[in-house]
C-alpha positions in Angstrom: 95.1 49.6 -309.5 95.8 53.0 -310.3 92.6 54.4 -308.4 94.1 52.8 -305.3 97.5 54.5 -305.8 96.4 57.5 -306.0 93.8 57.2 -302.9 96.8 55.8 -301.2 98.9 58.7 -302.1 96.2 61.3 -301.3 95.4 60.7 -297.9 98.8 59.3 -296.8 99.8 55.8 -295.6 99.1 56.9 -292.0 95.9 57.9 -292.5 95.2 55.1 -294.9 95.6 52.6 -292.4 93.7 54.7 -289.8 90.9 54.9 -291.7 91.0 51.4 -292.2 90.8 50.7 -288.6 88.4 52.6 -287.7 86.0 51.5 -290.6 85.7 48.3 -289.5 83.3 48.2 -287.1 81.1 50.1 -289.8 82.2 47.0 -292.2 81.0 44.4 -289.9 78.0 45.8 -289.0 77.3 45.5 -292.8 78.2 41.9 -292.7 76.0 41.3 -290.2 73.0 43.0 -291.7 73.5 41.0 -295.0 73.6 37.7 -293.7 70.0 38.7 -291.9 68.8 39.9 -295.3 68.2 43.6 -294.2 69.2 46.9 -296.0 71.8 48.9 -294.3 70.4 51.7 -295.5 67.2 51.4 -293.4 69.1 50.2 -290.4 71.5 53.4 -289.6 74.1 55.6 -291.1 75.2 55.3 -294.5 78.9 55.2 -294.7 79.3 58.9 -295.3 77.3 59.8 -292.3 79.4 57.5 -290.5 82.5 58.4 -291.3 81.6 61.9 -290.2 80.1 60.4 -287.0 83.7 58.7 -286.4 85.6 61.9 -287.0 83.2 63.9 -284.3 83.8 61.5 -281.7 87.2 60.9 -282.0 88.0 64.9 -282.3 89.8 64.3 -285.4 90.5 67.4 -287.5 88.3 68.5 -290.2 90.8 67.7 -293.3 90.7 64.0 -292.3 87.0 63.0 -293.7 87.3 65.9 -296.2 90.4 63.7 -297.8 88.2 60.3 -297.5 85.3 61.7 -298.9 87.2 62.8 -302.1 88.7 59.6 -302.7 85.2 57.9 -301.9 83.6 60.2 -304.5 86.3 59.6 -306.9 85.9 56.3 -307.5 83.3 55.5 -309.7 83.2 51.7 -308.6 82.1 53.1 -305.3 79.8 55.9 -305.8 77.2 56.4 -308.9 78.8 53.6 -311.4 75.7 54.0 -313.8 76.1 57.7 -313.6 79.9 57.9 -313.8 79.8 56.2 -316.6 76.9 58.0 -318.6 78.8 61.3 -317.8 81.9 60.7 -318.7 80.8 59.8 -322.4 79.4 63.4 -322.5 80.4 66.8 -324.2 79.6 70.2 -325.1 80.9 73.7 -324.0 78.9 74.0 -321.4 78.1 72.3 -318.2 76.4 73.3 -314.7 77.2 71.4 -312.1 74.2 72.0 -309.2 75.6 70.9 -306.1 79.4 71.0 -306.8 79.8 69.2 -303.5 83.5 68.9 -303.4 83.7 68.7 -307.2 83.3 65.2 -308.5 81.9 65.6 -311.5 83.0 69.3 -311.9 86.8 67.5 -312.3 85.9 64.3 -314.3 84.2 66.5 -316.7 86.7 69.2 -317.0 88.0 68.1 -320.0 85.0 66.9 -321.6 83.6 70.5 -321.7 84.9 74.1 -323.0 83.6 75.5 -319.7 81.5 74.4 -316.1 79.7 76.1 -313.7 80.3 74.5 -310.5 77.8 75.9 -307.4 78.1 75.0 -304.2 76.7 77.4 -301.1 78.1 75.6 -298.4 81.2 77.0 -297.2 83.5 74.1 -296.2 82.7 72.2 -299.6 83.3 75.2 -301.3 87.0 75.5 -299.6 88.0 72.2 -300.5 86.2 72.1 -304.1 88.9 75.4 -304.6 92.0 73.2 -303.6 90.2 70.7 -305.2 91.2 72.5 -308.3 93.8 74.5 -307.9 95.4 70.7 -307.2 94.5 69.3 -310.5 95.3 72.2 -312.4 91.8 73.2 -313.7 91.1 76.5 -315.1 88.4 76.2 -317.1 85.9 76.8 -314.2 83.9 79.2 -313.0 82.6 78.9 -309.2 79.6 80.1 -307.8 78.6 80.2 -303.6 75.2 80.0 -303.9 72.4 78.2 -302.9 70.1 77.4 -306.3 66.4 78.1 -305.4 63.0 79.4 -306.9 63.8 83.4 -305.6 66.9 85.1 -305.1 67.8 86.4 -301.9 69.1 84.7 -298.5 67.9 81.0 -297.4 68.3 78.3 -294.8 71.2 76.0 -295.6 70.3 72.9 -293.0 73.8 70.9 -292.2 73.7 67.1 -292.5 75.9 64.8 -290.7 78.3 64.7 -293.7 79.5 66.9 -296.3 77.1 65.5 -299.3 73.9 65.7 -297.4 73.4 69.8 -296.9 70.3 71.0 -298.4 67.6 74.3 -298.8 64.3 71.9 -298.6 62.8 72.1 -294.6 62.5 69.4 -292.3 65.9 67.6 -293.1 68.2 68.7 -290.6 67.6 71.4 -287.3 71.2 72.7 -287.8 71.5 75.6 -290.6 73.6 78.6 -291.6 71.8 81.7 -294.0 73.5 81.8 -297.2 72.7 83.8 -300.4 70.0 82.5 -303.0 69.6 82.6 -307.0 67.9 80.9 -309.6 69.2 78.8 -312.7 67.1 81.5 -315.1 69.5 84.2 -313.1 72.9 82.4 -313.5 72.3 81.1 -316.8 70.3 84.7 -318.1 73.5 85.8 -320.4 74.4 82.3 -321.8 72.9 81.4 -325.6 73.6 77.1 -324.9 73.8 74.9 -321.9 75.0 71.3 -322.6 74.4 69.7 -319.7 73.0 70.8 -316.2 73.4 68.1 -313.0 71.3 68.9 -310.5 72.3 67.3 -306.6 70.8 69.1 -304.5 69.2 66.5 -301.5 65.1 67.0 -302.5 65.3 70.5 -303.3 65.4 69.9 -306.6 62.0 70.6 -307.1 62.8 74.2 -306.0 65.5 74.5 -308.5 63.6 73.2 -311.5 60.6 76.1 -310.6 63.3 78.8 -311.0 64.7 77.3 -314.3 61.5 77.7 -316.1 63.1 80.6 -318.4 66.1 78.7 -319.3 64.6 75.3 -320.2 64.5 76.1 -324.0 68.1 76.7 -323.5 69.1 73.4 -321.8 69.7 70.8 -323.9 70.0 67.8 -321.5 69.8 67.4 -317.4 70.6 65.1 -314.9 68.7 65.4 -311.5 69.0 63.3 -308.7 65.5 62.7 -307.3 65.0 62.0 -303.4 61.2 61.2 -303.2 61.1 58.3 -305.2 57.2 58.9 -305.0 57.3 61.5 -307.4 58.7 60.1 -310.3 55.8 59.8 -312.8 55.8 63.8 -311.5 59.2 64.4 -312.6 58.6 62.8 -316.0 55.7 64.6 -316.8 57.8 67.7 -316.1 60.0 67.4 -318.8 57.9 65.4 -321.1 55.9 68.7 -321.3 58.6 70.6 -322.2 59.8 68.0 -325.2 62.6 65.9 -323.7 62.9 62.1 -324.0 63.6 60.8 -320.6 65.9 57.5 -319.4 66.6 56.6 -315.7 70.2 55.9 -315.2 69.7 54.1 -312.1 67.0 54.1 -309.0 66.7 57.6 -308.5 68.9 59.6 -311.3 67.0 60.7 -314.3 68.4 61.9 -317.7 66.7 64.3 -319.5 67.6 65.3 -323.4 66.5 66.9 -326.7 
């Protein structure tokens, strides 16, 4: 598989095969938890939290899970198939990617769009979304370190066990960093057209949709990741109001288009 060369290549046999070793107790626990019917979500880490978990204990450097997690996010059998697969049928000249993370979708769509806006405020993911880049050879990005919100300004950044899970909404995490604020209607105040926005942003996206108000005749489609499946009918009625036909992509990813 070509996927598998590449991963192979990326992180190097020797860490490959680490990896490997170390993942297994994380593998059999999963095992386990299948055969008594129960959800390994609701029973500990997920495997991004543990492979983070691993790396702390074991003092391994940072690059290690940084590497992993990119060829985890990469492949599209393992994370967001329905999604992955949606996106990568779409076009335009312009796409916002809302949570950059370490550039996923920012690099799958690259040639699908004339130009992205990739935002990301957390400083590590930002660093490695850069060589991210500058190693595929993508120049048709523009990257903002920010934190999307409903005000401009500073916020509260609260750090999750793993590189994906950082978010702006309280009550997540006790562990945070100040970084500088804006809203979509800012970024997006001197462009005629947006395509496409993604929004991943770990339950703030409730936040970022109050300070996109300005811009929504502007947008033509979005795709949010929603984290309180409660809300849902909420979410719908949102953009219902504001004329767009709605289809959920999977459990919790909504798309959003005129």
């Amino acid at each position: 598989m070509l996927w598998e060369f590449k991963q192979i290549k990326s992180l190097g046999i020797p860490l490959f095969f680490l990896w490997s070793i170390l993942s297994l107790p994380y593998k059999a626990r999963g095992l386990v938890l299948k055969a008594l019917g129960k959800s390994s979500k609701k029973y500990g880490f997920s495997y991004h939290e543990y492979l983070w978990s691993i790396t702390k204990a074991f003092h391994l450097p940072d690059f290690i899970p940084f590497k992993i997690e990119e060829c985890l996010f990469q492949n599209p059998d393992l994370h967001e198939p329905e999604v992955s697969r949606f996106l990568s049928k779409t076009h335009g000249d312009l796409f916002v990617d809302v949570g950059a993370n370490l550039g996923r979708y920012t690099i799958m769509l690259s040639s699908n769009y004339k130009k992205i806006i990739a935002i990301e405020p957390e400083p590590s993911n930002m660093k490695h979304l850069k060589r991210n880049l500058l190693q595929a050879g993508i120049n048709n990005v523009d990257l903002l370190q920010i934190a999307i919100s409903d005000r401009e300004g500073y916020v509260k950044l609260y750090l999750a066990r793993h590189s994906g899970g950082h978010t702006i909404k309280e009550g997540y995490y006790n562990k945070y960093i100040k970084v500088k604020a804006s809203t979509l209607d800012n970024v997006l105040r001197h462009e005629p057209k947006v395509d496409l926005v993604k929004v991943d942003v770990e339950g703030a996206e409730w936040s970022v949709l109050k300070g996109a108000e300005k811009s929504m005749h502007k947008i033509r489609s979005w795709i949010i990741e929603l984290h309180d499946l409660n809300r849902k009918s909420k979410l719908e009625r949102i953009f219902k109001s504001k004329g767009y036909k709605i289809k959920w992509l999977d459990r919790n990813h909504i798309y959003c288009w005129r």
